[in-house]
C-alpha positions in Angstrom: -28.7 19.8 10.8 -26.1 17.1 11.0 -25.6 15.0 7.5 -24.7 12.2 9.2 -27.5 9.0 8.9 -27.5 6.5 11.4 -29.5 3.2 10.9 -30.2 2.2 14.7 -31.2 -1.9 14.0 -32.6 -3.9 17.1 -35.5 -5.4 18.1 -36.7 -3.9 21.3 -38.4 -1.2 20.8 -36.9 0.7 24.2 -33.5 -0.1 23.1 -34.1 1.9 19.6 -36.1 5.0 21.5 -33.4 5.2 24.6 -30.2 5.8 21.4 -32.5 7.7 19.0 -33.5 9.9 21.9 -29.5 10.3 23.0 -28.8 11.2 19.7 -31.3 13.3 18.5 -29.6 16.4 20.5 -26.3 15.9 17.9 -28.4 16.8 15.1 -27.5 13.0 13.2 -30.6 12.1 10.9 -31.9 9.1 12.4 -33.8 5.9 10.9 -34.6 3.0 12.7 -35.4 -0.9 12.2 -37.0 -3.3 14.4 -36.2 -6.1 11.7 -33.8 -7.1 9.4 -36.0 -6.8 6.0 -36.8 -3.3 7.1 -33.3 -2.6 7.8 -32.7 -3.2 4.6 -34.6 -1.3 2.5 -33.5 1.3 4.7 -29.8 0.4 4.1 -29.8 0.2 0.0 -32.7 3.4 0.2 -30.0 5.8 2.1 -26.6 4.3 2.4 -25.9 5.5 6.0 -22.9 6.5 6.8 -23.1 4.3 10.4 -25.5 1.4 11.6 -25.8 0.5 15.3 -27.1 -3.3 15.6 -27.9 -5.5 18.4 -25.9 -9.0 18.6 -29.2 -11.0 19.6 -32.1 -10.8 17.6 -34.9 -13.2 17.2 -35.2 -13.0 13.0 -31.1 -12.3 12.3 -27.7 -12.7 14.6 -25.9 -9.3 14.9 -22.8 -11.1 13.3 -24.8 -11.7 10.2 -26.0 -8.1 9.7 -22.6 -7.3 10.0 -21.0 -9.6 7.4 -23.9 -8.2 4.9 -23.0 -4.9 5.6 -19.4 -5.4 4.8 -20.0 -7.1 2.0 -22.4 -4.2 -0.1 -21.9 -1.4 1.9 -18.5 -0.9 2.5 -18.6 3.0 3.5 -20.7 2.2 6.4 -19.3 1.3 9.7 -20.8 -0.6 12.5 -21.3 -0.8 15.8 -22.6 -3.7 18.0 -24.6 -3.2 21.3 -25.6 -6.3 23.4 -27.0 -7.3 26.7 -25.1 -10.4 26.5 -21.5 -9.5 26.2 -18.2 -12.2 26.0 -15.0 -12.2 25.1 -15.8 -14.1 22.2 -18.9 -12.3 20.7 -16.6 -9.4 21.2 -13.8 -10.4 19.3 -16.1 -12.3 17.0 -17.8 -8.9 15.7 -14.3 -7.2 15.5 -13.4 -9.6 13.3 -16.3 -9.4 11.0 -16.0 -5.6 10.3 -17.9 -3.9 13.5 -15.8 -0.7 14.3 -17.0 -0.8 18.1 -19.0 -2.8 20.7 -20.5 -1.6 23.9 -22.6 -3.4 26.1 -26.0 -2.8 28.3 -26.4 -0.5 29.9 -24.4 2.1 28.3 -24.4 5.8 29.6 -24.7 8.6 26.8 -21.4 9.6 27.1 -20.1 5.7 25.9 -22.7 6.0 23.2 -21.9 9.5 22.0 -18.2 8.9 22.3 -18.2 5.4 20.1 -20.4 6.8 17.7 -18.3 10.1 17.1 -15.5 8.0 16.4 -17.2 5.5 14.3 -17.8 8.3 12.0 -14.8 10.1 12.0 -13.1 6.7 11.1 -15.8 6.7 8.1 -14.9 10.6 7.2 -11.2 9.8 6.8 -12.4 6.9 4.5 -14.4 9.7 2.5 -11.4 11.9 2.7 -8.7 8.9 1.6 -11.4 8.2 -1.4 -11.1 12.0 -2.5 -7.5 12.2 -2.5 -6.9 10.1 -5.3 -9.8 10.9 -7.4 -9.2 14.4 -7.5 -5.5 15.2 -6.8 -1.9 14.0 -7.1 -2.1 11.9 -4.4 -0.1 14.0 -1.6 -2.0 12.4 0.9 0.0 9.0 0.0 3.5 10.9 -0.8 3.0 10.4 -4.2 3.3 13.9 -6.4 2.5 14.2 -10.2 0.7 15.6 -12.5 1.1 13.7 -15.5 -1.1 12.1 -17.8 0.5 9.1 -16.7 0.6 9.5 -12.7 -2.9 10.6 -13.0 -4.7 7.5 -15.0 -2.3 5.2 -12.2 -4.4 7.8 -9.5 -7.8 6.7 -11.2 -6.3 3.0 -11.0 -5.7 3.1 -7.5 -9.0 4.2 -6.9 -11.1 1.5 -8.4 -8.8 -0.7 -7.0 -9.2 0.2 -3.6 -13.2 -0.6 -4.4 -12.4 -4.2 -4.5 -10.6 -6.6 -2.8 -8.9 -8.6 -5.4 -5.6 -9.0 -5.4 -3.3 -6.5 -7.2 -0.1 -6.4 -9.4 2.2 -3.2 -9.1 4.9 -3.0 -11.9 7.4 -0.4 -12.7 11.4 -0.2 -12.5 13.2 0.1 -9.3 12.6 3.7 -7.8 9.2 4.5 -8.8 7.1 4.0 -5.7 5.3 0.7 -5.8 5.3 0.5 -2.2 3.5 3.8 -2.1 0.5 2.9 -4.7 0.3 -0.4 -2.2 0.2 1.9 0.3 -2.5 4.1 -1.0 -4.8 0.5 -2.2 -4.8 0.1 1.6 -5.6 3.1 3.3 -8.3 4.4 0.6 -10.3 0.8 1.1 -12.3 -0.7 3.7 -9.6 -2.1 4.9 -7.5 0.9 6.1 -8.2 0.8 9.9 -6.8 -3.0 9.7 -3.4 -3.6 9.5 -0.8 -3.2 6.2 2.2 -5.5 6.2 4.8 -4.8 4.2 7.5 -7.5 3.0 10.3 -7.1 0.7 10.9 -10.9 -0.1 14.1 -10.6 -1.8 15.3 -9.3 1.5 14.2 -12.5 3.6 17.1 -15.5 3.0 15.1 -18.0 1.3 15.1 -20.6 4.0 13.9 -18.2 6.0 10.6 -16.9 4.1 8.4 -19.2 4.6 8.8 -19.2 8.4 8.7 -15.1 8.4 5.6 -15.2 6.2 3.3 -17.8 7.9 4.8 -18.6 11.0 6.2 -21.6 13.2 5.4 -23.6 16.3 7.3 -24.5 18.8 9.9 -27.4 18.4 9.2 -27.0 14.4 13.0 -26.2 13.9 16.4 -25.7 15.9 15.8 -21.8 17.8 11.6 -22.1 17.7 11.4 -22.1 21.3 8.1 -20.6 21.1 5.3 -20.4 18.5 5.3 -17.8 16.6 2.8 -16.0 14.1 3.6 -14.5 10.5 3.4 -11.8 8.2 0.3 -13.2 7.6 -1.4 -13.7 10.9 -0.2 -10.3 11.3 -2.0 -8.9 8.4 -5.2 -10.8 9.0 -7.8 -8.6 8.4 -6.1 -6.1 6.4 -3.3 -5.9 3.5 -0.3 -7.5 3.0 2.1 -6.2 0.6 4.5 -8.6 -0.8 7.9 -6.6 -3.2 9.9 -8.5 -5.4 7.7 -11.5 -5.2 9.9 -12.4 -8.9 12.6 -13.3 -6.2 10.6 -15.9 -4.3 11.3 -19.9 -5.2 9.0 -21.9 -7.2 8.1 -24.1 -3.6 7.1 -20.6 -2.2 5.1 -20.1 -5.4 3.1 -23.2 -4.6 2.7 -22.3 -1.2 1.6 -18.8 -2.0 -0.6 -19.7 -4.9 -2.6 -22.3 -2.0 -3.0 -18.8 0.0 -4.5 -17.3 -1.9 -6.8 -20.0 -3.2 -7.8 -21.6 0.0 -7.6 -18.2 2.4 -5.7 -20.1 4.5 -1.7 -20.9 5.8 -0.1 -23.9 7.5 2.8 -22.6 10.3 5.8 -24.4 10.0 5.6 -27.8 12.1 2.1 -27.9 11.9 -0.9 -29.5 10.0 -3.6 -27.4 10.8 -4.9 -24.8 8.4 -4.9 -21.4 9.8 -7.7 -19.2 7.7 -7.2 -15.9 7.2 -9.0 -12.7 5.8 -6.4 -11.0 3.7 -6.0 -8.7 1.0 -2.7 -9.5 -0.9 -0.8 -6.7 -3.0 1.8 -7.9 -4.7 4.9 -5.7 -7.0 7.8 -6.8 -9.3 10.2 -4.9 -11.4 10.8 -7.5 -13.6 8.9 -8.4 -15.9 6.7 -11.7 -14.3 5.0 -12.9 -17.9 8.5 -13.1 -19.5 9.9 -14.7 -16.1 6.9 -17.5 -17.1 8.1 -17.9 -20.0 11.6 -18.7 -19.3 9.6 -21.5 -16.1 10.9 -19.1 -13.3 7.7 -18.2 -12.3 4.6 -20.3 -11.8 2.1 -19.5 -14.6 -1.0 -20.5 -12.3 0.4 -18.2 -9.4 0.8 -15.0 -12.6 -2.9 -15.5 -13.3 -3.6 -15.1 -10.0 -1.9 -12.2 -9.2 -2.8 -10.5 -12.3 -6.4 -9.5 -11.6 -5.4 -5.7 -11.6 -2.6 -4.3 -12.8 -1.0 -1.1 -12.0 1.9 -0.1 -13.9 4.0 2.8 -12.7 5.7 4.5 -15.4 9.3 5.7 -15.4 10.8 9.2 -14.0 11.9 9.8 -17.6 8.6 9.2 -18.9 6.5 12.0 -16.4 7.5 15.4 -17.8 7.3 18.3 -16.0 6.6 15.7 -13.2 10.5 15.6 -12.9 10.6 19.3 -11.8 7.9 19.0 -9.6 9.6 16.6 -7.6 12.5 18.2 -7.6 11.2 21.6 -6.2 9.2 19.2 -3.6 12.2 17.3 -2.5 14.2 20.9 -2.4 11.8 22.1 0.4 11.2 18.6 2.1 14.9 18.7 2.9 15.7 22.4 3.4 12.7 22.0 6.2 14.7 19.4 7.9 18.1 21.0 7.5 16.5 24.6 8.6 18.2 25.7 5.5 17.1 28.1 2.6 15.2 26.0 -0.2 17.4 26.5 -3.0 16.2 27.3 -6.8 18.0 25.7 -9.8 19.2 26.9 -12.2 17.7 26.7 -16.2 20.2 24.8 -16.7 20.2 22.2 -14.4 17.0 22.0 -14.9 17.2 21.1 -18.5 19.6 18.0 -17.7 16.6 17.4 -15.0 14.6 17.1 -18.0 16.7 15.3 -20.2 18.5 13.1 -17.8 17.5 9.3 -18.3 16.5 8.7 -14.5 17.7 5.1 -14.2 16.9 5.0 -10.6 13.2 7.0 -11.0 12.3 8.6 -8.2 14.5 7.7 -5.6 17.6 8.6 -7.5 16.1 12.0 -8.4 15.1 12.3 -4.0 19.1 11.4 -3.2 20.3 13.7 -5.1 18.1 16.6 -4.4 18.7 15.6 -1.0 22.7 15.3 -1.3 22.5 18.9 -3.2 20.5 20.6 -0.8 23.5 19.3 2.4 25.9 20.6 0.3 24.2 23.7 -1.3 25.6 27.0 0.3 24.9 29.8 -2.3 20.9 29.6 -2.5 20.8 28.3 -6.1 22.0 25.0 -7.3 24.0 25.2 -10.7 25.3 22.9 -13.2 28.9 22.6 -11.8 26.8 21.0 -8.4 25.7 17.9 -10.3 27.7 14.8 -10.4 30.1 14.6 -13.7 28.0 11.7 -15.1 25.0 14.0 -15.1 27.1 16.7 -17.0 28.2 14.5 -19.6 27.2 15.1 -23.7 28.8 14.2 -26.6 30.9 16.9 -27.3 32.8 15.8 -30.6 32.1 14.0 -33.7 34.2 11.3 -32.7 32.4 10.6 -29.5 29.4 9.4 -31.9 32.0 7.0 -33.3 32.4 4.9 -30.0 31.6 1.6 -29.6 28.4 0.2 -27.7 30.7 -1.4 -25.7 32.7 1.7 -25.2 29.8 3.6 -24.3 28.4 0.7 -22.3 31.6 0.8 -19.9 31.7 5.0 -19.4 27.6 4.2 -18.2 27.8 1.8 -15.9 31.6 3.9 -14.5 29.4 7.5 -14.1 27.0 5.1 -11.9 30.0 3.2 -10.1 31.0 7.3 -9.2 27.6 8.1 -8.3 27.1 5.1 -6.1 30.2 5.6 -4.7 31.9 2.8 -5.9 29.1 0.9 -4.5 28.6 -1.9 -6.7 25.5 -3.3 -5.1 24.1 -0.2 -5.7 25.6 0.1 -8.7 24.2 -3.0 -10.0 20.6 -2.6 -8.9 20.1 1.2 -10.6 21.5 -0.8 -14.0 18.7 -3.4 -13.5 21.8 -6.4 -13.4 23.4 -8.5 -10.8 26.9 -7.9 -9.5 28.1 -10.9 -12.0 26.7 -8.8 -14.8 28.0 -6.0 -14.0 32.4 -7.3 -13.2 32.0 -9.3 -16.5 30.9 -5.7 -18.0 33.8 -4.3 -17.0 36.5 -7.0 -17.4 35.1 -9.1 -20.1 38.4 -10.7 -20.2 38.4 -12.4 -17.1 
């Protein structure tokens, strides 16, 4: 016997026997409904894992079933059959939440093959939901099995329950995008689209076009109209990085987005509603920004109905090793090379090492050791010399902070490559900072 239930919801009493009796042979436990009270009862009595509604019914429209559904029973796909099918019904019920629409008359082989793919859509769901409540989140990319990394698991999953908007903090390097990632796809939103933006990489006078859109004429080059990040994303997730780095006349503009549900394309005066979930990450510190009037207090409160902090590399234990061994195979796979072991040693500076760049850093360099790696085991004299480095002497302890200040930020300048940019964004400064650091005399 098949565990599936299906709730099969229309008024005609031919239409419920013809798709009971096609699907009675697949073993699904069937219920059916010629009304929507009785649906119902049915609905909060067995949670089914699919319904099947008519659009047109005399007590209830079929896009009103599904908007309840959506709204308490968010496990539970949909699909819509109808007698009187348009382009707009269609599109309509898309919109709403159904998963599929087929019209009258159907043959069994449209029915069977919309409702095996209605609930392997809800499965995956199932499966997404498991993930993180029970493991380290490998489904996502994300590996650990920290204290830590496992309450910011059990985070993600009542956050995925919901669809208020969500805060992701943690240094540069620990994998915001990934925990917005994993919000999305464990939701009801994962078969809907998620949008990533990183709005520190968007010129300013270009984000507000990118994000929400333009019509034609609105600006020299908008030869056409043109939809956003938004538009884009309608229906699904959005996920907006380094939002710290937006203006105070986006912040406004943001904060009336998410208020209103709505966006104005550039050159235009008509609102353009949307149904979107917005994740948003910083790794600065957006309460202390408010304090200092570089970031709108009314927009923080907004964003701040969930948190999820990601904690530092340094701060994950034997997570640090775990990664490391998993990065070791992820590129020896790639490189068809042997996964090399380290060595105790290394992996006590592994251990010790302060991880300035998190997780990325600690991927790069696994990833630089294993292309270089030729002997099957990677040793202490294969590290960079910053990651060597100790105080060897009694005078060493006698340095400055400023002396010890400059050697830092020169071991990351050598790890970077000289890269500055780089450089800069591991030591959590700008590129100013970071010259006046070095040649305070200038």
């Amino acid at each position: 016997m098949n565990d599936k239930r299906i709730l099969i919801l229309d008024d005609n009493n031919v239409t419920r026997d013809v798709i009971k009796r096609n699907l009675s042979t697949s073993g699904y436990q069937l219920y059916t409904a010629g009304n929507f009270d009785l649906a119902k009862e049915i609905l909060h009595e067995i949670k089914p894992e699919l319904v099947i509604t008519d659009l047109k019914m005399p007590d209830i429209s079929g896009l009103d079933v599904i908007t309840f559904i959506t709204e308490h029973f968010k496990n539970t796909e949909i699909i819509v059959v109808t007698g009187y099918p348009t382009i707009d019904s269609a599109v309509d019920a898309v919109k709403l939440g159904a998963d599929d629409y087929i019209t009258k008359p159907f043959t069994d082989v449209e029915l069977a093959s919309a409702v095996k793919k209605a609930l392997a859509k809800q499965a995956n769901k199932q499966e997404f939901a498991r993930e993180i409540e029970t493991g380290y989140g490998e489904k996502f990319g994300m590996i650990g099995n920290s204290d830590k990394m496992q309450e910011v698991f059990r985070t993600i999953k009542k956050a995925s329950e919901i669809n208020s908007t969500v805060l992701i903090t943690g240094e540069s390097g620990t994998g915001k995008e990934l925990v917005a990632r994993a919000n999305h796809y464990s939701g009801f939103r994962a078969a809907a689209p998620f949008v990533p933006i990183n709005c520190g990489a968007i010129p300013e006078t270009l984000l507000e076009s990118e994000l929400f859109g333009y019509v034609k004429g609105a600006f020299t080059g908008a030869y056409t109209t043109r939809e956003g990040f938004f538009q884009s994303a309608n229906r699904g997730t959005i996920f907006l990085d380094e939002i710290s780095e937006t203006s105070i006349m986006m912040q406004i503009k943001l904060l009336r987005v998410i208020q209103e549900k709505e966006v104005y394309m550039v050159g235009s005066n008509q609102p353009h509603k949307v149904d979107i979930r917005i994740i948003v990450a910083s790794n600065k510190d957006l309460y202390e920004l408010v304090e200092l009037n570089k970031f709108r207090e009314d927009l923080f409160y907004r964003l701040n109905v969930l948190t999820i902090n990601i904690p530092p590399l340094r701060e994950r234990g034997t997570d640090i090793l775990i990664l490391a061994n998993h990065f070791a195979h992820k590129y020896a796979d790639e490189f068809n090379k042997t996964v090399p072991t380290f060595s105790d040693e290394v992996l006590g500076i592994f251990s010790n090492y302060n991880w300035p760049g998190n997780v990325r850093e600690l991927e790069n360099l696994v990833h630089r050791l294993v292309i270089m790696n030729e002997c099957g085991k990677i040793r202490k004299a294969d590290l960079p010399d910053f990651m060597k480095s100790k105080i060897s002497s009694l005078s060493d302890i006698k340095r400055t902070l400023r002396e010890v200040e400059v050697e830092h930020i020169k071991n990351v300048l050598e790890y970077t490559g000289n890269n500055k940019s780089k450089a800069a964004k591991i030591l959590h400064i700008d590129r100013k900072t970071l010259n006046n650091k070095l040649n305070p005399d200038n």
